[in-house]
C-alpha positions as CSV (number, residue, x, y, z in Angstrom):
1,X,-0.3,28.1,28.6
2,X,-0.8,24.6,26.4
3,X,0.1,21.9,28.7
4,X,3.0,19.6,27.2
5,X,3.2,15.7,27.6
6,X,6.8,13.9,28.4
7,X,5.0,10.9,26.6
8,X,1.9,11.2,24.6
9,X,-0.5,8.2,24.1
10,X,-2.0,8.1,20.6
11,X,-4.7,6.0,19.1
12,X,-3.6,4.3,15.7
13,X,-6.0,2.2,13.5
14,X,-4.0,-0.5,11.9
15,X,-5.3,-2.1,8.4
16,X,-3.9,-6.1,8.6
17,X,-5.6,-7.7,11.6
18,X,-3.6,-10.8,11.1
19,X,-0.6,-8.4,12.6
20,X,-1.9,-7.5,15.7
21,X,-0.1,-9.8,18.2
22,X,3.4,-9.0,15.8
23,X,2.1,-5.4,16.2
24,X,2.2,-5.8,19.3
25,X,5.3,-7.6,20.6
26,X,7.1,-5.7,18.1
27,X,6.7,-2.5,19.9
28,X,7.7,-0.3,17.8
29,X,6.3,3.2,16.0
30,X,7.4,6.4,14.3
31,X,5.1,9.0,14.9
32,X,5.2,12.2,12.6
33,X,3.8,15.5,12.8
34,X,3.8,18.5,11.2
35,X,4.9,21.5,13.0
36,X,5.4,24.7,11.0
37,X,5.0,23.1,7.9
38,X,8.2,21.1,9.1
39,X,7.7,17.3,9.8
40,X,9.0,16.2,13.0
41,X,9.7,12.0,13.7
42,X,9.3,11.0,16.9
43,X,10.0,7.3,18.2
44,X,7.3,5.4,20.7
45,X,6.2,1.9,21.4
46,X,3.1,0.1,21.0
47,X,1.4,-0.3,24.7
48,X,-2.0,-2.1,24.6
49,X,-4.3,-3.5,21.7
50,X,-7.9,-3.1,21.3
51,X,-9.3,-6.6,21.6
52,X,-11.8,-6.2,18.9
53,X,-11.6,-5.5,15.2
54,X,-13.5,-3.5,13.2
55,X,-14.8,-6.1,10.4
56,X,-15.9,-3.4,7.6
57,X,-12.3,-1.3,7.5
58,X,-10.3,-4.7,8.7
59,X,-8.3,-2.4,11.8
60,X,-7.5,-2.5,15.2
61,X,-7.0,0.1,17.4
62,X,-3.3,0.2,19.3
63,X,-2.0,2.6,21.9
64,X,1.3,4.2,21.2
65,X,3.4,5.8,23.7
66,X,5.4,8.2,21.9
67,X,8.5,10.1,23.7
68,X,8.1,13.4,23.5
69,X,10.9,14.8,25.9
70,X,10.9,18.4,24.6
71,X,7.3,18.6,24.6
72,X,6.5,18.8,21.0
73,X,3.1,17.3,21.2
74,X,0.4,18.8,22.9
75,X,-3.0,17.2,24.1
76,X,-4.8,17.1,21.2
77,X,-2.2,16.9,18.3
78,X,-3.1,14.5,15.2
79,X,0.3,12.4,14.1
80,X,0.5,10.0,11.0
81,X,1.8,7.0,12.8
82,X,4.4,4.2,11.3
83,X,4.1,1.0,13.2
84,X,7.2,-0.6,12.7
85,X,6.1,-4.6,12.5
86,X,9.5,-6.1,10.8
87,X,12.4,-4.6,9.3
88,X,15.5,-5.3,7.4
89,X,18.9,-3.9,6.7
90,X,21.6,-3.9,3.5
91,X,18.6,-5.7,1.1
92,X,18.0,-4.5,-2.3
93,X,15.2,-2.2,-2.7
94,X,13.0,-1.2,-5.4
95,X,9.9,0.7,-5.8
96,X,6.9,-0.8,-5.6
97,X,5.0,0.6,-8.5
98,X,7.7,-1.0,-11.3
99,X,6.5,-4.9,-10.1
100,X,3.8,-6.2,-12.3
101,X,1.8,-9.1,-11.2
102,X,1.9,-11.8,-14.2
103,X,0.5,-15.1,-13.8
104,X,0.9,-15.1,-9.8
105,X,4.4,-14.0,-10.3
106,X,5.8,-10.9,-9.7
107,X,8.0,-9.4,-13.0
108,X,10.5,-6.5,-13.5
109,X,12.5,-5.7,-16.6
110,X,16.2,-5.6,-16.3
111,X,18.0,-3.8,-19.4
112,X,21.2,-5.3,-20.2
113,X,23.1,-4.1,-23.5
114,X,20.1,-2.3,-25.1
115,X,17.6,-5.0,-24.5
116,X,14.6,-5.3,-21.4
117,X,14.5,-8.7,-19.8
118,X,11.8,-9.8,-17.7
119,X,12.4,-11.0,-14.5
120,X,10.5,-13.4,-11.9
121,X,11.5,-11.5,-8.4
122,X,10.8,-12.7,-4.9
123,X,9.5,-10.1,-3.1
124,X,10.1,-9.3,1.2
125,X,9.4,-6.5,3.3
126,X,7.6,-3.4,1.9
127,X,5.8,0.0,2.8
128,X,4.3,2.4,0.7
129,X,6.8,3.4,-1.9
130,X,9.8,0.2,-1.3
131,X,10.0,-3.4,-1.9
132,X,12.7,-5.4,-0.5
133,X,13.8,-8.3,-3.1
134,X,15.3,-11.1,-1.9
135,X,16.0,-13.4,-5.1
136,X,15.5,-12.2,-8.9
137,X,17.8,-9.4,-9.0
138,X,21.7,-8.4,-8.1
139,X,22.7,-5.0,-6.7
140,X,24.0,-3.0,-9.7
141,X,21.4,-4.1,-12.3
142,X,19.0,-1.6,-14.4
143,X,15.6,-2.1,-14.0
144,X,13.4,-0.3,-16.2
145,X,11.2,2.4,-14.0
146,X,8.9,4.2,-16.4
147,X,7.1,3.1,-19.8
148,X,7.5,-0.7,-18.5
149,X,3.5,-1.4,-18.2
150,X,4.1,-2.0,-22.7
151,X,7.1,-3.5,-23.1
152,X,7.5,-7.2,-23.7
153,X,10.0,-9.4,-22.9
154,X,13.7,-9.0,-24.8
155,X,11.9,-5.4,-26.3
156,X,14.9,-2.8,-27.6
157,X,14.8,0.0,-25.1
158,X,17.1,3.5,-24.8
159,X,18.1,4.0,-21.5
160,X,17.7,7.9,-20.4
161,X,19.2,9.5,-17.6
């Protein structure tokens, strides 16, 4: 019979090193797993810090005590873990493979009647996929997603849905 854990601890490399005391008073992780071939979230908080970095991959090693009250994770289980450093709510979004980097600036195109528009945005918070903006764009505005790595600025474009 598999013993089951009421908290798991979990070992979780992190990749910015400049982080690790926010990582750390932060306290916060989502741990996922796959069960099934259904993913499971489960929530946890950061515990203790590895004082040393690892100078080639730029991580530290963090402890994560994860709740795990139906005992869902057994000794031995690998989870992808999230650690949660900042976050924000109601901000505009976008994904983060549409920004171009342009002269240390950070460009979009906006369509409006027809016609793409660059646009200088100030980015915020991100992970993998989202970008917060936080000046440059208004909720409600097109931004062009695909075929934007050719277009120039105030290029005709056809909008398809």
């Amino acid at each position: 019979m598999p013993r089951c854990l009421s908290h798991a601890r979990a070992l979780a490399p992190t990749s910015d090193h400049r982080d690790a005391w926010q990582v750390l008073t932060t306290a916060s992780a989502r741990c996922c797993h796959e069960v099934e071939g259904a993913e499971d979230t489960l929530g946890g908080v950061i515990t203790q810090i590895s004082p040393s970095i690892d100078p080639e991959a730029r991580t530290f090693k963090c402890f994560v005590e994860v709740d795990n009250p139906d005992g869902i994770l057994l000794p031995g289980t690998f989870v992808k873990a999230d650690l949660v450093v900042n976050s924000s709510e109601n901000t505009l979004v976008i994904p983060r493979n549409i920004i171009i980097s342009r002269n240390r600036d950070q460009v979009v195109y906006v369509v409006d009647k027809g016609v793409a528009n660059e646009r200088v945005i100030t980015t915020g918070l991100q992970n993998e996929e989202l970008v917060e903006v936080k000046m440059g764009l208004l909720k409600g505005e097109s931004v062009v997603s695909s075929g934007f790595e050719t277009l120039r600025d105030k290029s005709r474009v056809r909008i398809l849905r």
